[in-house]
N, C-alpha and C positions, 0 to 999 in steps of 0.2 A: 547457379540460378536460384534465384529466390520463389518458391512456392507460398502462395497465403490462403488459406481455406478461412471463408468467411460464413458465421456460422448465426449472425446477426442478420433480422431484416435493416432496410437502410434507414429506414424510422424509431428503429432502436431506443435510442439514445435521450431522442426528443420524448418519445413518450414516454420513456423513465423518468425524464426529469419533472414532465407534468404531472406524472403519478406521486414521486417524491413529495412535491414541491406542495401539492394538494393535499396531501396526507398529512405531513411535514408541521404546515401552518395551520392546517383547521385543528390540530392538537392541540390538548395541555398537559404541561407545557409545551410549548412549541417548540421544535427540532427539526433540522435541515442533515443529511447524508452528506461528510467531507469529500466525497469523489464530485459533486459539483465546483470545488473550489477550481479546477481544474481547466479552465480552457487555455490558451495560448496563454494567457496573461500570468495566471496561476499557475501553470509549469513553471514560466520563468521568476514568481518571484518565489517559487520552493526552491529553485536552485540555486537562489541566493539565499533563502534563508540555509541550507545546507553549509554556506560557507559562511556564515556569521559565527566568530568569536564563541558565543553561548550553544549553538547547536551542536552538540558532539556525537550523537547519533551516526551520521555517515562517516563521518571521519573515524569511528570507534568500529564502526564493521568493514570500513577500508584495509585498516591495521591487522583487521582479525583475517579478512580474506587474503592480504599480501603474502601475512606467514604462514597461513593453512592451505591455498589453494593447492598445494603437492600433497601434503597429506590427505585431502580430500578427495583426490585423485586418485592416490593410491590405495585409500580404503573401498573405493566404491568402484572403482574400474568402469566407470558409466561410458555409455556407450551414446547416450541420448544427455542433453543437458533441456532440460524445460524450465524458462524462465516464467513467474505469473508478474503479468506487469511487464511492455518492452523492454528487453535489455541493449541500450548500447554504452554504458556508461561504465565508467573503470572497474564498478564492484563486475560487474558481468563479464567483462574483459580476462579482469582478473582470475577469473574462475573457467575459461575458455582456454585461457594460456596454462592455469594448470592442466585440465585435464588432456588438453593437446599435448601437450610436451610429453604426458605419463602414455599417448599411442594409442586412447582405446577410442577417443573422440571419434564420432561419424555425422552427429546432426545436432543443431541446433532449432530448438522450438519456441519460440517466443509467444505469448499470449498478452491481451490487450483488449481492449474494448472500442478502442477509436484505430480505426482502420487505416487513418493516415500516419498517425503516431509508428505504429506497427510498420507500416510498410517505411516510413524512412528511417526504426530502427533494423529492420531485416536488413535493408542495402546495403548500407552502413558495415551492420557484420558481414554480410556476404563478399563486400570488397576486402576485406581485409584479412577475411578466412576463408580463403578460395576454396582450401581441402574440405571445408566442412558442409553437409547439406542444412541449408537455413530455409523451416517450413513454418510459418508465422502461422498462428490462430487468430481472430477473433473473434473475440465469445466473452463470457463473463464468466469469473473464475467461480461463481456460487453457481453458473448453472450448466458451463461446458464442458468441467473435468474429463468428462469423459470422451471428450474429439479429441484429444491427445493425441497426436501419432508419435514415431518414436521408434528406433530395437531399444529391447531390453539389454542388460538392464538402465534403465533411467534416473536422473535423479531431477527431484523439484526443487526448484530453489525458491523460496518468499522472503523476499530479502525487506531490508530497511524499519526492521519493527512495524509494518504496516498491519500484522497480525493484531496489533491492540488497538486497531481501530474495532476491533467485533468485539459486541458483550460474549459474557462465556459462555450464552448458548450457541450465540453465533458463529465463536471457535470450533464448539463443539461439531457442529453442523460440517463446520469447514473442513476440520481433520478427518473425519468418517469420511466426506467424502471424497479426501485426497486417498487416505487408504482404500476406499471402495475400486479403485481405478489402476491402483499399482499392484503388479503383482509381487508374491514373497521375495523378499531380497531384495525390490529396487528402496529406494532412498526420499529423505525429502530433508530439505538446509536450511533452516528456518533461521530466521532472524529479531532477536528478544530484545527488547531496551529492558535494564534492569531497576529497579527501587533501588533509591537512592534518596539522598538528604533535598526536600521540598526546595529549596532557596534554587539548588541547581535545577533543577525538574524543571521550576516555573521558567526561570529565565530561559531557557530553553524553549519555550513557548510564548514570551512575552521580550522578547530582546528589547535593548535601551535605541538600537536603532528606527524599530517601528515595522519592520521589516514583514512580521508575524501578523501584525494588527491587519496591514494593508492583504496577506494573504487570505484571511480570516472575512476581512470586506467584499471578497472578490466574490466570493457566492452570490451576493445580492447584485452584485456589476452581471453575473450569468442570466440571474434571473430577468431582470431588466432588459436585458438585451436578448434574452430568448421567447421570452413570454411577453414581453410587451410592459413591465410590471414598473411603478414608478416610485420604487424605494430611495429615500433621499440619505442617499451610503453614508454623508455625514453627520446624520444623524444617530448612528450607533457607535459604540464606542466599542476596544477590546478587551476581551474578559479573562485571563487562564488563571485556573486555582485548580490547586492539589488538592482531590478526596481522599484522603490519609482509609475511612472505611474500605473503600472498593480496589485503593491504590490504584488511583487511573487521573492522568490529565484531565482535564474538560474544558472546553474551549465554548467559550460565548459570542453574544454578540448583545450588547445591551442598550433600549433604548432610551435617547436623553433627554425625549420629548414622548407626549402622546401623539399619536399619527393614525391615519389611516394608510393602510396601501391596498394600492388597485392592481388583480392580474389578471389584462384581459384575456391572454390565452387561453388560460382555463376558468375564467366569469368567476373569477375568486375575489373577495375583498375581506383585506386581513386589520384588524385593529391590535395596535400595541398603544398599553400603558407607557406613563412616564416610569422607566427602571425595571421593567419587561426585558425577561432576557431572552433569547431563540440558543439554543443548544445545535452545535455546529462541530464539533470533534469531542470525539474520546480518544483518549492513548494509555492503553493500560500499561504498566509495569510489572517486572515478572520476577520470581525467585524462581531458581533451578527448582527446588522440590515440587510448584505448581506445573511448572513447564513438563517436566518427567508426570507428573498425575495426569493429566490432560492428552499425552500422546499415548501412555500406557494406556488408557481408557480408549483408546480409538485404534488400537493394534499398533503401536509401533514399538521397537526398541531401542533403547540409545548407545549409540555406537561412538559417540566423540560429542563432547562440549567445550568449546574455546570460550574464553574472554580479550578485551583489550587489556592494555598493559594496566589499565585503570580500573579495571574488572565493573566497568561503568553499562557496556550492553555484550549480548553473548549472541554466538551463532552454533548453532546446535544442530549432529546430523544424528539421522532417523533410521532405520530401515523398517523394511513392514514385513511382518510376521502371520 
């Protein structure tokens, strides 16, 4: 049976995004949160961009979970798997089947912010890992660490380099308080996209099929449709460049005209310049030496570091101290 503790009111969601969105655009410069790219429409064209040609991120920590899920099993004997972010997808699979097979598996914990999402990843696992108890959260992973259920020992997994979405304070915030919540000995499996030569970085972020641009658009298709707001989507165009300083993606949105837009949800009225950019992702890239400084500072120690066969992104386990 599938358990979900709901730790959000049912207005959530809506009022973050008006806060965002309010914040966001009366900024300079202007900047919009990548977790709005996400409604039905945005899940699915991330899961197409996942399988484009230039994207090798998922495909690079597929490879690394295929050949380590036994090992990772065996170093950590977990007994709880917490996924941030639903898991029903091969990487999470992947990592179920290891630790099943290794005997210690009892419960899977999923975490999520959209309730529906969550609940038809739970089923999902819960038909197909009858032995295993599936107890869904949702909550926001910056502010419900601590509803975790679970036996010890646990291991957290934040998979898909989704970590370089937070600047390093952000990180920093994050990691304390994953260690704040675990105790000595459990685990966390992160997941790094590495620095690498800019030409691959970008395309990775700007594919020749268009696939990213239209992802990238989708924010503004949210706002529109949530707030009332009457942003003319063809009007911006898509931006990704490499900061060689910060080493981190950055994803735009650029406008190609001067415009005004209207959002009457929240009585906002935003003006962009012609070539006005709105700031819409980061995705930092990472060296093992920063990665190890950063968990070291926040009580963890490293226990295993993989790469793919391209040593392109790594996945990295923890334990906390």
């Amino acid at each position: 049976m599938t358990l979900i503790d709901v730790h959000l009111t049912p207005d959530y969601v809506a009022r973050a995004l008006r806060e965002d969105v309010r914040a966001g655009l009366s900024a300079t410069p202007k900047w919009l949160p990548p977790k709005w790219f996400y409604d039905a429409r945005g899940s699915e064209l991330f899961e197409e961009i996942t399988r484009l040609p230039e994207y090798y991120p998922t495909r690079a920590e597929r490879e690394i979970l295929r050949a380590r899920a036994g090992e990772i099993a065996a170093i950590t004997k977990a007994h709880t798997l917490v996924e941030l972010g639903s898991g029903s997808s091969e990487k999470t699979r992947l990592l179920l089947d290891g630790l099943r097979d290794r005997g210690t598996l009892t419960s899977f914990v999923p975490l999520d912010v959209s309730e529906s999402a969550l609940r038809e990843a739970s089923d999902a696992i819960n038909v197909d890992y009858p032995t295993i108890d599936v107890r869904g959260v949702v909550g926001d992973f910056t502010a419900h660490l601590d509803k975790l259920p679970g036996e010890p020992p646990r291991i957290v997994a934040f998979l898909g380099g989704t970590i370089g979405n937070l600047i390093p304070a952000e990180r920093e915030a994050f990691y304390t308080s994953i260690r704040d919540v675990l105790e000595a000995g459990e685990w966390l499996l992160l997941g790094t996209d590495l620095v690498k030569d800019p030409a691959t970085l970008v395309a990775a972020y700007d594919d020749a099929a268009g696939v990213t641009a239209e992802f990238n658009k989708n924010v503004l298709r949210v706002i529109n449709r949530q707030l009332g707001a009457d942003f003319d989507v063809d009007a911006f165009e898509h931006v990704a460049i490499w900061d060689a300083d910060n080493e981190w993606i950055e994803m735009h949105l650029r406008a190609t005209r001067a415009m005004q837009v209207l959002i009457p949800e929240i009585h906002l009225e935003v003006t962009f310049d012609e070539g006005e950019e709105l700031s819409t992702e980061i995705s930092a890239k990472f060296h093992r030496s920063g990665v190890e400084a950063e968990l070291d500072k926040a009580g963890f120690t490293p226990a295993a570091w993989w790469t793919d066969s391209e040593a392109r992104f790594a996945l990295s386990l923890w334990q906390a101290v």
